[in-house]
N, C-alpha and C positions, 0 to 999 in steps of 0.2 A: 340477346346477342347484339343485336344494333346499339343498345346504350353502350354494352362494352367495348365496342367499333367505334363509337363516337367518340371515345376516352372517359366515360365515368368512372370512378373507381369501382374495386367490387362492392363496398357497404353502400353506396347507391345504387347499384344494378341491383342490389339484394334487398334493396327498399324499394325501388321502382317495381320490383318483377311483384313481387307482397302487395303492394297498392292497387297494381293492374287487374292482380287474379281476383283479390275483392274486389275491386269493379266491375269486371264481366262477369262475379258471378250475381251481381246486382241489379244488371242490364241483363238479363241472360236470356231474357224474351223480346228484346226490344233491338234495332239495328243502331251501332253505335253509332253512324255515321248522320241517322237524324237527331241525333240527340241535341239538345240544345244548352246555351251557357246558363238558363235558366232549369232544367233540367242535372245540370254537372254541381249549380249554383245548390241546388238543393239535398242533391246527393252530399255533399259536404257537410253543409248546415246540417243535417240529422246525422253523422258519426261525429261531428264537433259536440252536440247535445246530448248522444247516447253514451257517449265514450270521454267526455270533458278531455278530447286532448290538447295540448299544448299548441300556440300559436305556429312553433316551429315542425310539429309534424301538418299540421293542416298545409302548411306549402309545401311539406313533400308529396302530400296527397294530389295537392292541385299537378305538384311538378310534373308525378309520375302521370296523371293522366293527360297534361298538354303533350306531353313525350309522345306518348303513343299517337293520340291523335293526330301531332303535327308532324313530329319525324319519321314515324312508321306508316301513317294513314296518310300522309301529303296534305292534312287539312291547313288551311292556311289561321296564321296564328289574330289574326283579330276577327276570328270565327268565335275566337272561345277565349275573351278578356276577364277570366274568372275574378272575384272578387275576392280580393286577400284582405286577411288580416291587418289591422294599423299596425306598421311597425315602432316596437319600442325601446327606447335607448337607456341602457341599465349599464350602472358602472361596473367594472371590476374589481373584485376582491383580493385586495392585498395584503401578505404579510409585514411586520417590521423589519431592518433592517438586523434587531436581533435573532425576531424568532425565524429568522429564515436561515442562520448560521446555526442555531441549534439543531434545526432538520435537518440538514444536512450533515451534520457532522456528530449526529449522536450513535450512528449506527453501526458497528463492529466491522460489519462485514465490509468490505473494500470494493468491490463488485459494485454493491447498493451505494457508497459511498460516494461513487465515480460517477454513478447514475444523478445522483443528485445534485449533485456541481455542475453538472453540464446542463442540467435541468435548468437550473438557475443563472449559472455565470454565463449562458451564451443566448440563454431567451427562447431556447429550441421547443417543439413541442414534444410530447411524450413517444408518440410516433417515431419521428424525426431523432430520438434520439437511440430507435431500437434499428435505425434503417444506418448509422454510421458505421464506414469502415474503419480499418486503422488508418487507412490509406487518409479520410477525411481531416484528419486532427494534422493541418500543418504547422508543425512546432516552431520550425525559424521564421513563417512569415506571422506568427503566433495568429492563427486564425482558423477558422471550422467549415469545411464546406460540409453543405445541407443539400444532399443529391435528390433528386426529387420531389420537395418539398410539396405542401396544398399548393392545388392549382398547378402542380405538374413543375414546377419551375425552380430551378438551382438557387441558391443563392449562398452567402460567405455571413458569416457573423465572427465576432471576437472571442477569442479564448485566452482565459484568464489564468495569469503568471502562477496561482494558487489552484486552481484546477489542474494545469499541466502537470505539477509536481505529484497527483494523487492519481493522473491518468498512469506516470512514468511507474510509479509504486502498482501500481493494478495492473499496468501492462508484464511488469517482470512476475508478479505471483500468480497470473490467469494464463499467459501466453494465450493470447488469442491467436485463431490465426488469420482471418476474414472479416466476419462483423468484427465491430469493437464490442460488442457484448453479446454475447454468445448463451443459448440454452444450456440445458443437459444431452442434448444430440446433436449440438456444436451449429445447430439452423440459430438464425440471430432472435434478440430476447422477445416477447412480445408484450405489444404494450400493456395490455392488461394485468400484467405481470409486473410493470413499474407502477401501473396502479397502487399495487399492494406495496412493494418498495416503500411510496412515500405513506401510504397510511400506516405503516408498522412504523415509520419514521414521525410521522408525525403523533403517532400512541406513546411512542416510546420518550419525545418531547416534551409530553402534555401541553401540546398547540393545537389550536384551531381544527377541530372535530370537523369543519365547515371544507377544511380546503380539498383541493383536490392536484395534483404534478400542474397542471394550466397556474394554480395560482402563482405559483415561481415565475412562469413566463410573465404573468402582468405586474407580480413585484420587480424581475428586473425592470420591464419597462418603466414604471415607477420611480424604481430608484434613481436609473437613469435620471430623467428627468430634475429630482432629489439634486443631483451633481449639477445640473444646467448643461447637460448633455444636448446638443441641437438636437429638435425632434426629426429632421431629416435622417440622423444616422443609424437613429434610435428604429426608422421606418424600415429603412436597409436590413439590420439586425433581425429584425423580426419580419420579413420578407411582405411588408404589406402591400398590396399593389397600391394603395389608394392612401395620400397620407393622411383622409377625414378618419379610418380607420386607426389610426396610433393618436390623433388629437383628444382621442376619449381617456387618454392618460392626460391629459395638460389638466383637468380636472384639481388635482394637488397641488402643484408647481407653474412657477416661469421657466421659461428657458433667455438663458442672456449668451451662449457660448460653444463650441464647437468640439471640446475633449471627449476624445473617448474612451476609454478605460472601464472594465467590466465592476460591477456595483459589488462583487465579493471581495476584489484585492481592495478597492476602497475598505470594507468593514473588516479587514483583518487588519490595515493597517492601522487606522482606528484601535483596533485590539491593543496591538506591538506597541503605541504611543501609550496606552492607559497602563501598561506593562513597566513602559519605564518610567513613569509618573511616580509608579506605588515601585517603584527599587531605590 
């Protein structure tokens, strides 16, 4: 209950609370409050070796148990300076600027269709695009607010002139009337449910077995970039607090300029010229 007081989400308080009960039931003869950073140090070490898990669960493990100790217990926090993991910095995986127009727009259905442009053309995350109202999509200032975003925090991204026209088409054949994408019991979509959206989209493309709805977000960003889109706005769009966090896209690209414009209406215009080329 205090991690939920504190403001974690639930998929943290539902990791924390899983980490703790393994831990006390670990300690279950011993007083947790003599326990030492060498004794936590070790408890780690053998579920890391018995279990091979991932770098990124091992600091939930450490998180969930400095929590306790220090927000519930009052212990103080350089009581227990656990030893984490080296961290390591791994690029993102992006699509072309083709196969990212055939995912999105190979699939029938209009719903899924809407879901995936907005995926792409505004950089949102898959979450984030099941938590938007109608009310978010402002059309005349052509822009998206992201209510709640990671890290609790609002922010506005771009929405693109070729997106709008497929939301306006999905808005008249769905009527939503609250979320903008709505269940079968009219509660908004859940993500795991756009999961499948893009892999049935991405099957039905024959692209990239490997991606996942995230990869859109680090192709827009990408793309951007692609244009010489300044990385400052590019940070904004994608609500980084930290701009070293978006600099792991300059990887491909320079930036020389400051336009903004969503990286789908670029590739449809692209189309429209190749169009009149071959008329």
């Amino acid at each position: 209950m205090y991690a939920l007081l504190s403001g974690k989400s639930q998929h943290t308080v539902k990791a924390y609370r899983s980490q703790a009960l393994r831990f006390f039931k670990h300690f279950e003869n011993q007083d947790i409050i003599e326990l030492t950073k060498e004794d936590i140090e070790k408890y780690v070490y053998g579920i890391k070796i018995a279990y091979k898990i991932s770098d990124s669960m091992q600091n939930i493990i450490i998180n969930a148990i400095k929590f306790y100790l220090e927000k519930v217990l009052g212990q103080p926090r350089t009581k227990y300076s656990i030893t984490r993991p080296k961290k390591t910095t791994t690029l993102p995986d992006t699509l072309s600027e083709e196969d990212v127009y055939k995912i999105i727009n190979v699939l029938d259905n209009l719903k899924h269709r809407a879901m995936l442009h907005l995926l792409y053309s505004a950089g949102i995350r898959r979450e984030e695009v099941t938590k938007l109202r109608i009310e978010d999509i402002k059309s005349q200032a052509m822009m998206i607010f992201v209510k709640g975003a990671k890290g609790k925090k609002d922010r506005t991204t771009i929405l693109s002139e070729a997106t709008l026209l497929v939301l306006r088409e999905y808005y008249k054949a769905f009527k939503p009337s609250y979320w903008l994408f709505e269940g079968q019991s009219g509660s908004r979509y859940s993500p795991s449910s756009v999961n499948k959206v893009f892999r049935k989209a991405a099957k039905a493309a024959k692209i990239a077995e490997w991606a996942t709805p995230h990869t859109l977000r680090h192709s827009f960003a990408t793309h951007l970039l692609m244009a010489n889109v300044n990385l400052r706005y590019i940070q904004t769009c994608l609500g980084h607090e930290s701009p070293e966090t978006t600099q792991i896209y300059t990887h491909v690209v320079s930036i020389n300029n400051n336009v903004v414009r969503s990286p789908l209406d670029r590739i449809i215009d692209k189309r429209k010229q190749k169009t009149a080329e071959n008329t």
